[in-house]
Structures are given as C-alpha cells and as structure tokens.
N, C-alpha and C positions, 0 to 999 in steps of 0.2 A: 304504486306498482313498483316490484323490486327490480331493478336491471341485473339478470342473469347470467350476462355475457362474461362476469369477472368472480363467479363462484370458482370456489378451489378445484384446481388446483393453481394458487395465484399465478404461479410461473408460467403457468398454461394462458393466461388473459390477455388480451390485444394490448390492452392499457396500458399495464405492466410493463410488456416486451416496449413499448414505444419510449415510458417514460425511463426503461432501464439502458437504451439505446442512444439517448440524451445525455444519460448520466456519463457511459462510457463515454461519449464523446466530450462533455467536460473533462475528464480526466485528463483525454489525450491532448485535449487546446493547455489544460493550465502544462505543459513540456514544452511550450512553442516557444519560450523562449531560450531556452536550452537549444531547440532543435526543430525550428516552422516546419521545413523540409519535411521531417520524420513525423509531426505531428499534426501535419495536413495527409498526411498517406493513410495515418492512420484511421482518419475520422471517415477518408472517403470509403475506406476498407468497411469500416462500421456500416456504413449507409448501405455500402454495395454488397456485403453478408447479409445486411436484418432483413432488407427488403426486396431479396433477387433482383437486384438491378444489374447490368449487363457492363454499363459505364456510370461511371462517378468522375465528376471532372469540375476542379475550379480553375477561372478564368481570372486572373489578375487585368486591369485597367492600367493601359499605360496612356497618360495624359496627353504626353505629347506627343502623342501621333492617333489619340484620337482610337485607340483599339485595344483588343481584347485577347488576351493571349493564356497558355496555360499554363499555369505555374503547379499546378499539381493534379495528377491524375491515376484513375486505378482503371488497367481495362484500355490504354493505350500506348505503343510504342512511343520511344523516341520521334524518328522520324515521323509518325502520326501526327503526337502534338504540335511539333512543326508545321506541320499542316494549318493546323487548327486555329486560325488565326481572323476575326471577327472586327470589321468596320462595327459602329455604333449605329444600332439601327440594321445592321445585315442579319438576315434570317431572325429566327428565332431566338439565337443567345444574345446577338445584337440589339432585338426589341425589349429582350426584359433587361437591359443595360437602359435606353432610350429612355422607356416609361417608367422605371421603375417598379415594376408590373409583371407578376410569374406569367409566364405564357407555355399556353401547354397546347403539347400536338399529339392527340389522341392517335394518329395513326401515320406514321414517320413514314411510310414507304407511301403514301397516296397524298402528301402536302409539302408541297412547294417552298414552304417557310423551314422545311427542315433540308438544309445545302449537304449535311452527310460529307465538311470538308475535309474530313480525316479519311475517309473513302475504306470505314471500318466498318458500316453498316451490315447486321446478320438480321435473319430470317426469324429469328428469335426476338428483334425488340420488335417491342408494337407501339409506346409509346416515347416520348421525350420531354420532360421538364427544364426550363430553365429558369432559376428562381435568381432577382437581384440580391447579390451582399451589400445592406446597407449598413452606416454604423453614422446613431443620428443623422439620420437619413439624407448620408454623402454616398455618391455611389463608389466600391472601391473593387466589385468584382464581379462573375455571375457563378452560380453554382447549377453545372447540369449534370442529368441525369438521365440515362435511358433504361428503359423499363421494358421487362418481360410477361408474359402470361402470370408466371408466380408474385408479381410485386402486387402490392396491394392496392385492391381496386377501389377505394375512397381518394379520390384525386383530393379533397377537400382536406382530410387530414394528412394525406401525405404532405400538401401544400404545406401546411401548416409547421409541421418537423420539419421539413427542409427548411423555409425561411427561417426558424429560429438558427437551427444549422448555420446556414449563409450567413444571419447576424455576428455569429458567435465565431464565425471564421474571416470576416469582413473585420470583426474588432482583433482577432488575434494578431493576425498581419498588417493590421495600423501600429497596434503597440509594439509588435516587433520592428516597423517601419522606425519605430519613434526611439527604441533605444539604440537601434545600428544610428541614425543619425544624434543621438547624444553623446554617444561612446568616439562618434569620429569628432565633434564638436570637442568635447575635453583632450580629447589626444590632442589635436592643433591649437587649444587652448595652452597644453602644457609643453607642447612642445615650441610653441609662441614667448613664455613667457622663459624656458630656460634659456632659450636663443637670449634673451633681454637681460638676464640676469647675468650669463655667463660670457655672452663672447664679446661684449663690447669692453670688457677689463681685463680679460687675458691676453696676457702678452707670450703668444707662444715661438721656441726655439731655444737651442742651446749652444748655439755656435759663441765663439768669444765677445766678439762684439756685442750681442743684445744682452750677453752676462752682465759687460759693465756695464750698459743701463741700467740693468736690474740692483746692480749693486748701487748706484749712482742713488736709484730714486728711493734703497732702503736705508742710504744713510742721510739724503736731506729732506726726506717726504715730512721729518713732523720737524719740520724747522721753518719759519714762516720768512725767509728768503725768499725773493724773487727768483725766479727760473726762466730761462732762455732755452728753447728747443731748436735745432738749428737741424736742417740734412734737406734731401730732397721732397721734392712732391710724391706720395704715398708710402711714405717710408712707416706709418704709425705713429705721428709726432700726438697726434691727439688720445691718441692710448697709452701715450707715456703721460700726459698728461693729467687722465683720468686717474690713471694709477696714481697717480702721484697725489690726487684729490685723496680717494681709496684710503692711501694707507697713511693721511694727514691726521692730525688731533681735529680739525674740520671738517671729516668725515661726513658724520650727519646734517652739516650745516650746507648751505647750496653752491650746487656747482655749475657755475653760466660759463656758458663761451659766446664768442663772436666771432665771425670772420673779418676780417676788416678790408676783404677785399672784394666780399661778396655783397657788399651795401652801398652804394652810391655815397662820396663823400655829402652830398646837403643834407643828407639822411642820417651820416654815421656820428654826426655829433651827439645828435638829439638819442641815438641808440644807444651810447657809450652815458652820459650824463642826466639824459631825460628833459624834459621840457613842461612849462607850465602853460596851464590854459591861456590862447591866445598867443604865442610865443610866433607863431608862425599861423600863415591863413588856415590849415588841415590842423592846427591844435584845438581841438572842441574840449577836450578834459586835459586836466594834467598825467603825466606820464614818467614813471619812474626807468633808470637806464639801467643799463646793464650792473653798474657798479654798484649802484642802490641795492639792485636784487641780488648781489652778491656780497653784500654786507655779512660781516663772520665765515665766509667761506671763499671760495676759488671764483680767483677768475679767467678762463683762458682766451685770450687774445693770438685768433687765429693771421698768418701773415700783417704783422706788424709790421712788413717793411713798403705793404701798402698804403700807408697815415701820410696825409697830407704834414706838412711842414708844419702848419697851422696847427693841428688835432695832435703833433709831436708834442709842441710846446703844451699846451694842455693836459698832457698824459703825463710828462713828467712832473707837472705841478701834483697830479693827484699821486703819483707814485712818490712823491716828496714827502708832502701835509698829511697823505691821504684825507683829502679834501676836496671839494666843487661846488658850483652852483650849478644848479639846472639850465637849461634855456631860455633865457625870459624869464629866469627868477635874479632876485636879488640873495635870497637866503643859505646861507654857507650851511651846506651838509656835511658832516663827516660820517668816514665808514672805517673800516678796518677787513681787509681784503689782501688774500695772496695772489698775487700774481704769477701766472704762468705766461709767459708770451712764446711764441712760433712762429718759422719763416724759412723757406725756401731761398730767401734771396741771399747773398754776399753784404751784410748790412755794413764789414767794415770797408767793402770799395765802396759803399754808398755815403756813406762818412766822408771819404777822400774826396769825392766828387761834389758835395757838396748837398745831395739828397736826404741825408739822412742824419737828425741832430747827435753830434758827441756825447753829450751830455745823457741825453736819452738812451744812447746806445751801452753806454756804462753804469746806467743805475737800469738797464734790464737785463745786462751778461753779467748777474752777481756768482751765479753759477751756473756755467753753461751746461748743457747735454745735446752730445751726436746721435744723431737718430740714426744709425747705419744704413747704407746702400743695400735691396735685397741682394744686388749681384754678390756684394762682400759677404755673404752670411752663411752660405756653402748647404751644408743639408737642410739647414731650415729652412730652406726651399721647398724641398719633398715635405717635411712636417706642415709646412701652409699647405701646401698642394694639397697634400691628404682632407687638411682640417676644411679647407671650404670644399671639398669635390663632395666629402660626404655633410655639409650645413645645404648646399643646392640637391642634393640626392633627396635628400628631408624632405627639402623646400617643394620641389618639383614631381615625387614621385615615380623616381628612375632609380637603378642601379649602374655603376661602374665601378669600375676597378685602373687604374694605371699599370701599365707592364714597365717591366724595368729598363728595355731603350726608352721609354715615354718618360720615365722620370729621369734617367740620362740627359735627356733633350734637355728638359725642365732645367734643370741643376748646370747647361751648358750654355744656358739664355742668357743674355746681358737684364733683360728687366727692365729698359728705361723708364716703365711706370711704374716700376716695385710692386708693393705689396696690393696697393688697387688694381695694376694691370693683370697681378696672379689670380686674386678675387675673381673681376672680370672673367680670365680664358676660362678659369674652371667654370664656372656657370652655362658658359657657349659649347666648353664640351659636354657638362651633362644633359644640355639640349640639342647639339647636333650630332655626337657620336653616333655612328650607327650600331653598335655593340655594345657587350657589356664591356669585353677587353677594351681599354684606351690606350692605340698604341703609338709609334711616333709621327703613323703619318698626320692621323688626329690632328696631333699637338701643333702639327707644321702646319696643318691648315687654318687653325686657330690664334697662331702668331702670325704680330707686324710681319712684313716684308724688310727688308734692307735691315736685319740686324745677325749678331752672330749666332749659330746654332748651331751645336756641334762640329764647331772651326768653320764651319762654309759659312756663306753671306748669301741669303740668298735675293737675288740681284734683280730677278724681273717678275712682274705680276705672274705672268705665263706658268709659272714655276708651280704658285697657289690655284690656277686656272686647272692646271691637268693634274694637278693632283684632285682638286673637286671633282671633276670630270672622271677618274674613274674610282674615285669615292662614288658616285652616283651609282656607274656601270654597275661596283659590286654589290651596292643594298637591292638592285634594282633585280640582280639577279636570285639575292637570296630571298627574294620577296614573285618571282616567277614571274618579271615583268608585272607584274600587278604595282600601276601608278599611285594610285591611292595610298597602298599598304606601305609601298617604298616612300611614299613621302611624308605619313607620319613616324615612319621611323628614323626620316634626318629632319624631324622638327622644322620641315615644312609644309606650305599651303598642298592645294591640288595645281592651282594654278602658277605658283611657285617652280613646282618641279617641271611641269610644262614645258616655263618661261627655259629654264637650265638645260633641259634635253633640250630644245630647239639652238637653242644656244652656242651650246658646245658639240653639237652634230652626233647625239647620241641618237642611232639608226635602232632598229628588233636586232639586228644580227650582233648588235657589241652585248647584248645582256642573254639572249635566246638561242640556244643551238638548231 
C-alpha cells in the first residue's frame, strides 16, 4: 500500500516540513559558538513558527542550587523569565528534569502540575510540553513548550522533534560550556607562565642607584668572581642575584639558592654539603647538597651572616679548594660553583665582635654590590607601585588606578620594608579599595602607623580607626546601606563588616538620610 500523505507537492508534506525544520535548526546550533545567545533564539523561533506554539522556552540546570532557570526564551518578557524559575521535581518542567522523562499536560488550565509561574498563561494554549535535554544521558536542561489549537496534534511525533531538539541544544551549551572554560584555562595558563618567565628577572627603575647595579652586574656577570650582596631586607638582593645567574656564561647550567637562615643550623650542614646513607638517624638514602646540585652553575647563599662559626670554617674551605665531603662520607667531592652570597646584617661589625670569621668575610667581599634602600630610589617608587598594582589587578580580578596625591604619599613613605612591604600594600589595596580611583586616603589606611608620610608621623592607632570608619560610612553609602553589597566591595566578610559597624558605632543615620 502506497502512503499518500507525501505525493507532490513535496513542500506541501508533513515529513518534509518536519525534517526541513530540523535541518534549519542544525544550521542555527552549528553559530553557537560564535553566539549561544543568538543561536538558541533562533531555534526556539524555528520551533515556535513550524508548529504555532505560543512559548518556546529553554531552561538551563544550575547545579548548585539544585534548579532550573531560563536561559533562553521566545514568547516571554524579561521580568517573566525571572519568574520562571523551577526546583527539581516542581511541576511539570521540574519532573521531566527529575525523571528524565517528557511529560506532557494535555490541558494547562485544568492540571495542577502546570504552576503557570511566569503568570503569562492565555486562553489560547491548551496544551504544554516539557522535554529533558540530555546529552549522554546527563541532564543539562529542559526544553518547554506551550501549544495552541494550530500546533500539531500527534503528541508522539512532536515528542519526538522536540527531544532530538533538546539533545542538540543540551550538546550545544555543553560545548559552548567547554570552550568558555578552556579559553579561561589558557588565558591563566599564559598569563601564569609570563608572570614566571618575566617578573622574577626584571629588575625595574631608573633612578641612579639601581643604574649602578645594573651596570655592576653587566660588567662582572660572566666573570666567575665571587659576589657579595649587601643592603637591607627586601631591597631585591635576590633579583640581583638571579640577574647576575641570567646574564653569566652559566646561564643554562643550575641556579640553587639557600637561605641560611631559614634552616635550622643541625639541618643546614647536611643542606649545604649533603649527607650519606646512615649519616644521621633520618638518613635512609644518600642525599646530594646544595653545592653538589650546583656544580657548573650559581650558588646563592641567602643571609650568610647567619652561619654558625662552625658551617663559617667549612664554607670557606669549599670556597678555597672548591671542595667537600658529604656528611658521613669519607669521599672528597669537587665542584666548580659561583658563588653569590647576601645579607642584611653589618658582617664587618660582626668581624669586630668576634662573630663572624675575617677570613671568610674577605674571600666573599671579592666584589661587593649595594642593593639600595627603596626610600633612596625616588620615582622608582611609582614604577614598582604601578608594576605590582596591575600583576595583583591580574592576579585578582579588579581594576585600579592610583591618583596622583596617592602616588605623592607613596614617593613620601620611608619604606622600612622596601620593595616587599610595596609588594605587600599594593595587593591589600587591590583588595580593599573601595573604588577604582586609589587615592591618599587609601594608601594611609594601608600603611604602618608611626612612619613618615607626607612630613607628618602619624602617631596614634585612632588616626587609621577613623579613617576606616568613614571609609566604611562612604562605601556603605554608595552601596544604599545595603551590608552585603558594601562588604564585598571592601573585600570583606558579611560578618566581618558587622563585626566594624558595631565597632566603631556606625548608626542608619551616618550612611542614610
């Protein structure tokens, strides 16, 4: 028997229009990644043209809260979809979310399973679909549908188009899902590794003083001298040092540091020289030291002026012979190692005093380098400032900007942590500023107390109290007393900002007229 329903004229045939309504909607999914947005509009538009449906609406899964929301829709307002918003398992979009399972309500205004929470309901649907989007059979959405007198009355086929539909828009916005999350995955990829490549070698400013380092370290970087870094704590002694590794004929060969103050002397022997199995009760294998692993290349030897008396004698032997034995070995190793040592401390009063060996102290000042004071480096102040406010901007996901009393301030600070304590304030301003301008008050709330700052000294805690205090008043106000909103925008808790209004006696009447 011949089936008649699809004699010409083809265009005119059900089958046709269905599979040609399919096709369009391929079309419009492979745009999705161009533009989901525009490429779910368009398909619900397809659905809601072929088959006089009244609403066309997909419902994205949000996981962690367990609901169902609309991420694109034809046939409801703004505010509508807003509305529309489905526990798992609520009504009808909710159950074919649950079971996986279309579930159809043949007559929308006489069943209870259909909640009508868009409160968009006309006199015109009669029925409603709602079909699960599975993709390998994850649930990731639902596709509904309300249906008029004109839509076509084979539920069974229509099922049928829609769930392919719902697969094919379930797979779209996974893959779309998958390349917004690889695209952010290589940006913090590459923006991870230029951080790595770049800022821990550059040595930025141009003030006089970091000149002559720079000149220092290009006229004895490929000379296998020893090196003595001398200044205070966070001055960069270790970035001079790097540099100095950098731009060596040693280059490619390996660059160890130590600290020699951040190791427990019973410890720092076996770190420096290494140890063989059994040397000590915790020696289960033998273990190569610092100098070992630093054979053909750099060694930095961080505050040297911490070395026991004992570990002195020792270091000048290897800085002599370039020579040692392990811990509990007998066997004379030699290396071939430049040394770079650093320190904080006065090593020639410690000479005087008896602390610190002569000898040692002159076969590691072959050629010294000052690590300048930040206070002494004048604009390269604002050049650091700048360079870390925007490495934490990066890091963090904020904007700021400095105004020019803020960098005033900056440029008027003594610094007694230098270049770390600059690090450090930028980071606490990109996460407690309450704006994008950073301006001086900022900066004062963010610096020590008791140092100099634009000639004044500022003297009592009280000073940083009331100045937080109406730091608070005004985000709190540009925020319309709204607690929450004001307290993620000074980077802190709910409970946090509480804790501060209760605190410092912020009343409704200091933030609300």
């Amino acid at each position: 028997m011949v089936d008649t329903t699809c004699i010409s004229p083809i265009k005119d045939c059900p089958r046709y229009q269905e599979l040609r309504v399919l096709y369009d909607i391929s079309l419009a999914l492979r745009e999705s990644a161009l533009g989901i947005e525009t490429a779910f509009e368009k398909t619900l538009q397809l659905l809601k043209k072929h088959f006089y449906m009244d609403k066309s609406i997909y419902y994205g899964l949000n996981d962690e809260q367990n609901e169902l929301y609309v991420f694109s829709s034809i046939g409801l307002s703004r505010q509508q979809e807003l509305l529309c918003t489905y526990k798992i398992g609520e009504g009808a979009t909710g159950m074919a979310a649950e079971f996986k399972e279309p579930v159809v309500i043949e007559n929308v205004h006489h069943n209870t399973l259909f909640l009508n929470k868009s409160r968009s309901l006309k006199k015109s649907e009669i029925s409603y679909l709602a079909i699960p989007a599975l993709s390998h059979h994850q649930l990731l959405g639902v596709l509904g549908v309300s249906l008029t007198q004109q839509s076509l009355d084979n539920f069974e086929e229509l099922i049928t188009i829609l769930s392919i539909t719902a697969s094919w828009l379930a797979q779209s916005k996974q893959m779309h899902q998958t390349i917004i999350d690889e695209k952010k995955r290589l940006k913090e990829e590459k923006l991870y590794y230029k951080e790595e490549i770049l800022s821990p070698h550059e040595i930025l400013g141009h003030s006089v003083p970091i000149q002559t380092v720079l000149e220092m370290i290009h006229k004895v970087a490929q000379t296998d001298s020893t090196i003595f870094i001398s200044g205070e704590t966070g001055t960069g002694k270790e970035l001079i040092a790097k540099a100095l590794h950098n731009c060596s004929l040693r280059k490619e060969k390996p660059y160890i540091k130590l600290n020699c103050a951040a190791i427990p002397e019973n410890l720092l022997e076996s770190e420096l020289f290494g140890h063989e199995k059994g040397a000590f009760t915790d020696a289960k294998e033998m273990r190569k030291g610092r100098f070992e692993l630093a054979d053909e290349g750099t060694l930095f030897l961080d505050e040297v002026g911490d070395l026991s008396l004992n570990l002195q004698a020792k270091l000048l032997r290897v800085l002599q012979e370039q020579e040692f034995e392990r811990l509990g070995g007998v066997k004379t190793i030699k290396v071939n190692v430049r040394i770079v040592a650093a320190t904080n401390r006065n090593l020639k009063e410690m000479v005087r005093e008896g602390r610190f060996r002569e000898d040692l102290f002159y076969r590691l000042n072959v050629i010294p380098i000052f690590s300048p004071p930040l206070r002494d480096r004048g604009d390269d102040i604002i050049v650091l400032a700048r360079h870390f406010l925007e490495h934490f901007c990066r890091r963090h996901g904020k904007e700021r900007l400095l105004t020019s009393d803020a960098e005033a301030m900056l440029k008027a600070y003594a610094w007694p942590g230098n270049i770390r304590e600059l690090e450090n304030s930028m980071e606490r301003i990109v996460l407690l500023a309450p704006s994008l301008h950073v301006d001086s008050h900022v900066i004062l709330s963010v610096l020590p107390a008791k140092n100099e700052v634009t000639n004044k000294e500022v003297e009592t805690k009280a000073d940083l109290e009331d100045l937080e205090r109406q730091t608070i008043i005004k985000v709190l106000r540009e925020c319309g007393g709204v607690k929450l909103k004001a307290a993620k925008k000074l980077g802190m808790s709910n409970r946090q900002i509480g804790y501060k209004i209760q605190k410092f006696d912020i009343g409704i009447g200091d933030y609300l007229e």
